[in-house]
LOLORO-532770 format. One line per 3 residues: number of its first residue (from 1); their letters; for each residue x, y, z of C-alpha. Coordinates in pm, 1 decimal. Layout:
BEGIN
NUM	A	X Y Z  ...
END
This chain:
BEGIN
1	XXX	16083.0 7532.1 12599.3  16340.1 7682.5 12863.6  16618.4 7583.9 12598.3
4	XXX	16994.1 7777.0 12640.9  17158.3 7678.2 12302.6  17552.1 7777.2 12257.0
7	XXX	17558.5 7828.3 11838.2  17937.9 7693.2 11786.3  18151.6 7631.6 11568.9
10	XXX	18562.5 7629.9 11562.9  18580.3 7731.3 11252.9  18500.0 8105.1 11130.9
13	XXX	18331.9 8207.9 10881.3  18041.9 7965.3 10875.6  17774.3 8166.1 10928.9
16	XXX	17772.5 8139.2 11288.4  17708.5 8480.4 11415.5  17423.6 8559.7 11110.7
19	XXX	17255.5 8248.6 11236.3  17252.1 8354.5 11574.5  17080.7 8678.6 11512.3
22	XXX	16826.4 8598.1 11288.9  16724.9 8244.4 11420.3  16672.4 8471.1 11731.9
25	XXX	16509.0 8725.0 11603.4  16257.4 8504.1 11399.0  16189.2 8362.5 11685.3
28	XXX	16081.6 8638.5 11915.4  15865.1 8758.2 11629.7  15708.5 8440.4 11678.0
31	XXX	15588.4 8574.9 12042.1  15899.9 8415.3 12220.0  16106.7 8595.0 12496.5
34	XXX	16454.5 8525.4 12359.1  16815.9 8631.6 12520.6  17105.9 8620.2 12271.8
37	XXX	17436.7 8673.7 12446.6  17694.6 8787.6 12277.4  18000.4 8569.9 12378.4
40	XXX	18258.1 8673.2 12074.6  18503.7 8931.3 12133.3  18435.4 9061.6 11802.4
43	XXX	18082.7 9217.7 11914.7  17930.4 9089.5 11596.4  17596.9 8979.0 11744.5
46	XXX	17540.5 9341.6 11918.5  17600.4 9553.1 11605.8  17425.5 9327.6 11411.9
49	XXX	17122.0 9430.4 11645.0  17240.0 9762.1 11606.0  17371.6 9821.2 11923.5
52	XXX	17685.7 10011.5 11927.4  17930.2 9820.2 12103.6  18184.7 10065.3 12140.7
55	XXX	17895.4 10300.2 12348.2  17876.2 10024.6 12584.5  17979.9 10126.0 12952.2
58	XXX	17870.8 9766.7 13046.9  17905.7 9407.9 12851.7  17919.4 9073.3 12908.3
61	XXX	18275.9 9088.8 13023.9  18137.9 9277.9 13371.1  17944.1 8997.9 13423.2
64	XXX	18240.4 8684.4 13384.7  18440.5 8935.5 13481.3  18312.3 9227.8 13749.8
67	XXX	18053.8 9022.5 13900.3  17776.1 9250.5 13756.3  17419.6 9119.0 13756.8
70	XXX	17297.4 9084.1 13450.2  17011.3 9235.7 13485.2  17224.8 9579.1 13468.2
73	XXX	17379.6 9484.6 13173.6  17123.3 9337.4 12973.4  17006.6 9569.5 12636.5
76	XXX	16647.9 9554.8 12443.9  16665.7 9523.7 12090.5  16477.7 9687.3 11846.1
79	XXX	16280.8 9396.2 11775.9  16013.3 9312.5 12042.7  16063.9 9006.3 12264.8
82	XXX	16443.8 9000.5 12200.4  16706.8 9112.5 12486.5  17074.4 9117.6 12423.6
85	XXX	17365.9 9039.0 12704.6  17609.7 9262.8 12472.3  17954.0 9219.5 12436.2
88	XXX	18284.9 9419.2 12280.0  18646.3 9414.2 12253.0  18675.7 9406.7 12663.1
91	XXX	18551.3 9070.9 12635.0  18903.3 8945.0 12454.9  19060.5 9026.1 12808.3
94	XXX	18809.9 8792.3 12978.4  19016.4 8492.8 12857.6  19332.6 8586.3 12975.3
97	XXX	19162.5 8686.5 13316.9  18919.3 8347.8 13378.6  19270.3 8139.2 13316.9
100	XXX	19325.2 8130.0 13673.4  18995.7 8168.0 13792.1  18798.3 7943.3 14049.7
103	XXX	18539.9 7766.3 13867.2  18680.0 7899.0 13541.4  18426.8 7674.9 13266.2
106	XXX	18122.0 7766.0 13526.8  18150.8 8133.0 13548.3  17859.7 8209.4 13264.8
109	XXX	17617.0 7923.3 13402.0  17645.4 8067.0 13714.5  17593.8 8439.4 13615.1
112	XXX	17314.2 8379.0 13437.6  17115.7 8124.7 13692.2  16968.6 8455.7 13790.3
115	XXX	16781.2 8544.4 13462.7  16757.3 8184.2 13273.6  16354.4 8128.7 13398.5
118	XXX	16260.7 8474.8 13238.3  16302.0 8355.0 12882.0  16194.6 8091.0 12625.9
121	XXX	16535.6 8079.0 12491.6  16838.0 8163.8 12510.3  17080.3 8173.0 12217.4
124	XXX	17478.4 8226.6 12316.2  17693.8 8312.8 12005.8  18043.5 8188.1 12073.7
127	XXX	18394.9 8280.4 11946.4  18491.2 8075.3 11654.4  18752.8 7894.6 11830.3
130	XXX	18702.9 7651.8 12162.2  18874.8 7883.2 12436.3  18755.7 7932.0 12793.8
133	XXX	18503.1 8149.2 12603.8  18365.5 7889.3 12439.6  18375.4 7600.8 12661.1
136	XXX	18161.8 7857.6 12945.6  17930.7 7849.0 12687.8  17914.6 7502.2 12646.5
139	XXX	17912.9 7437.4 13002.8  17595.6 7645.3 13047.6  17417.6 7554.8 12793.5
142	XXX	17187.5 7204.2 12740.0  17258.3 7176.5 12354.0  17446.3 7296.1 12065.1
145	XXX	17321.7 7435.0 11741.8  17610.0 7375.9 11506.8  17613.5 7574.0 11120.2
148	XXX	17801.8 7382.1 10880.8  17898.3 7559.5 10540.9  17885.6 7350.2 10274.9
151	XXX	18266.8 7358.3 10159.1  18533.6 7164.3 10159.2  18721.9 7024.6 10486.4
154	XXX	18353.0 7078.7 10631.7  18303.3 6713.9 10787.3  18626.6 6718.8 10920.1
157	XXX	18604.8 7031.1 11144.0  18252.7 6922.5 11244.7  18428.0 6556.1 11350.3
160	XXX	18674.8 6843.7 11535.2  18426.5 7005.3 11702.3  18186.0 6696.9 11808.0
163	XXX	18494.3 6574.5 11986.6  18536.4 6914.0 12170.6  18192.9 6908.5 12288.7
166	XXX	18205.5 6525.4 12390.4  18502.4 6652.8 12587.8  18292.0 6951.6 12767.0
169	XXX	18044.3 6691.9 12803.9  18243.9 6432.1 12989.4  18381.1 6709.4 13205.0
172	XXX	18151.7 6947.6 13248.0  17792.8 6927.6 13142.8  17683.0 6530.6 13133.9
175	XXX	17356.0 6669.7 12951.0  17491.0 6853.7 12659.1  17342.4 6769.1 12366.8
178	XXX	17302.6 6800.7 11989.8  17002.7 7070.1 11882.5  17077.6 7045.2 11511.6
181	XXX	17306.9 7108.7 11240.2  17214.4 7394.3 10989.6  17338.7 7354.9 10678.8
184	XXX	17493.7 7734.6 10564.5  17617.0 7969.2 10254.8  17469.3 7691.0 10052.9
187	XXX	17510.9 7725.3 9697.5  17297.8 7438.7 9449.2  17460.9 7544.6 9133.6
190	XXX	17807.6 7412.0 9301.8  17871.7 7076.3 9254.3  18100.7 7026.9 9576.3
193	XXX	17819.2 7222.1 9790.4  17557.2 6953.0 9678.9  17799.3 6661.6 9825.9
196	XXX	17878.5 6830.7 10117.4  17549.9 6857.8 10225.3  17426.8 6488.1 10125.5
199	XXX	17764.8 6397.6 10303.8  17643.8 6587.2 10636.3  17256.8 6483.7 10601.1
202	XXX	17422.4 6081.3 10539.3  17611.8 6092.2 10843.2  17384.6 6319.0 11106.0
205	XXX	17014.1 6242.3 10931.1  16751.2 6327.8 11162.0  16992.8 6596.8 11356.9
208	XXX	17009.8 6837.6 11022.5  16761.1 7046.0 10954.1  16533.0 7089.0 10617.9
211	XXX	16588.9 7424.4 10605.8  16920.5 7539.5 10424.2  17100.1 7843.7 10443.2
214	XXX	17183.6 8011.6 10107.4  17426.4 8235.9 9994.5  17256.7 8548.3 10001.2
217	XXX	17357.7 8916.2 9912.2  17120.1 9014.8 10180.8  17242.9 8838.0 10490.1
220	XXX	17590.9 8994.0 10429.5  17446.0 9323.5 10364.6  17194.9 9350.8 10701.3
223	XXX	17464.3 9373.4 10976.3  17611.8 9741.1 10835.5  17280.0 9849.7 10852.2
226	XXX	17224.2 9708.3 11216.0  16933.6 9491.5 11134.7  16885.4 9089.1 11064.4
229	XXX	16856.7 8989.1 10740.2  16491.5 8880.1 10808.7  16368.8 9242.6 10837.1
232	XXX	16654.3 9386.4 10606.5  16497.1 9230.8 10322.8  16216.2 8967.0 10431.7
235	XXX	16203.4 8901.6 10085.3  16504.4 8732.2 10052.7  16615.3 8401.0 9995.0
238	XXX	16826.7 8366.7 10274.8  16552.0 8598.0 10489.8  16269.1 8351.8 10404.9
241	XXX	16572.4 8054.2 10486.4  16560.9 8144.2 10848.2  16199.8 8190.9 10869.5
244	XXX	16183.1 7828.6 10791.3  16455.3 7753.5 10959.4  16278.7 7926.1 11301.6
247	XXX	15900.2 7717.4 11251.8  16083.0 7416.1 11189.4  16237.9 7448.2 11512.7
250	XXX	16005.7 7553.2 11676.0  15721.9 7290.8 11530.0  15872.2 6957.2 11459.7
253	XXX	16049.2 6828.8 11811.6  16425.0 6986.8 11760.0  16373.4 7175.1 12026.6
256	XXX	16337.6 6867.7 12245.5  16645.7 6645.9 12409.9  16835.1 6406.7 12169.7
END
């Protein structure tokens, strides 16, 4: 598969990070060798893993940043098959520091040339804005896997951010594409939530996928405990979401260029 996939979106609170973790995590318990870097300031992915970030003496930042390999930096999770490139609050200073850099947009493609072949995927969770964060990990990665809540003003900050990554694309990375959309925090008893997702599935068909996320007690609960939501409770709704969500992709051709 060999697939590096930045999970964006501009807007916060979409259910970026949660799909991030436990699309990765599903699939390493499917027997892949999976990478998630943590690209978000907020260090959301890595305590979500349950990695302390604030016991981290190295992060993601001493690689854009320091130069550090990688390798070095690189932390197993608890789950077998999935690695973490960690991040924390250093990481906010890495966007003030790249503004002047050489090669500013390349700086994460080229730190991670070094380790790309030794996974199956690679997932990069991004800040929820489209900083020089952001467009390193679009610049490094060959597609984007976008979550979409189903809420109001949805369409038009995915229009938003399609136009950013057209942008990166043009610029940058000529072979950026789509992955798929996920549709998130989906709730069927709400009335606008059922139009926002026909709305999204009229306009981007074949690119969003069957499975939908749905509001879940669950998912919220699992990162204070330092654990996805599909091990938290696999009994879930949301858990057994992104179990689905994880064979589809990995059965039915998303994972393949669009």
């Amino acid at each position: 598969m060999k697939k590096i996939i930045a999970v964006a979106n501009q807007k916060g609170g979409v259910g970026k990070t949660t799909t991030t973790i436990n699309l990765a995590s599903a699939i390493a318990l499917e027997g892949r060798s999976v990478l998630l870097i943590d690209l978000d300031p907020q260090g959301n992915a890595t305590s979500g893993l349950g990695i302390d970030p604030r016991s981290l003496k190295k992060t993601v930042y001493n690689c854009l940043i320091k130069d550090t390999k990688c390798e070095f930096v690189r932390v197993k999770s608890a789950i077998h098959g999935l690695t973490v490139l960690p991040a924390n609050a250093d990481l906010a200073g890495a966007e003030i520091e790249l503004v002047n850099a050489t090669g500013r947009e390349t700086h994460l493609k080229d730190v991670i040339g070094e380790i790309v072949e030794q996974y199956d995927v690679i997932f990069i969770d991004c800040p929820p804005a489209l900083g020089i964060l952001t467009v390193n990990a679009l610049t490094a990665a060959s597609s984007v896997l976008i979550p979409v809540q189903c809420e109001y003003y949805a369409m038009e900050g995915l229009t938003r951010l399609l136009g950013s990554i057209e942008r990166v694309r043009q610029s940058f990375n000529p072979g950026l594409h789509i992955e798929g959309i996920v549709l998130t925090m989906f709730d069927a008893r709400n009335t606008l939530a059922r139009q926002v997702a026909d709305q999204v599935r009229s306009h981007f068909t074949e690119k969003v996928y069957r499975a939908v996320i749905p509001r879940n007690v669950a998912l919220a609960e699992a990162p204070s405990y330092g654990r996805p939501g599909i091990l938290y409770n696999a009994a879930s709704a949301g858990s057994q979401a992104y179990v689905a969500l994880a064979k589809e992709f990995l059965t039915n051709g998303k994972e393949s260029a669009r």
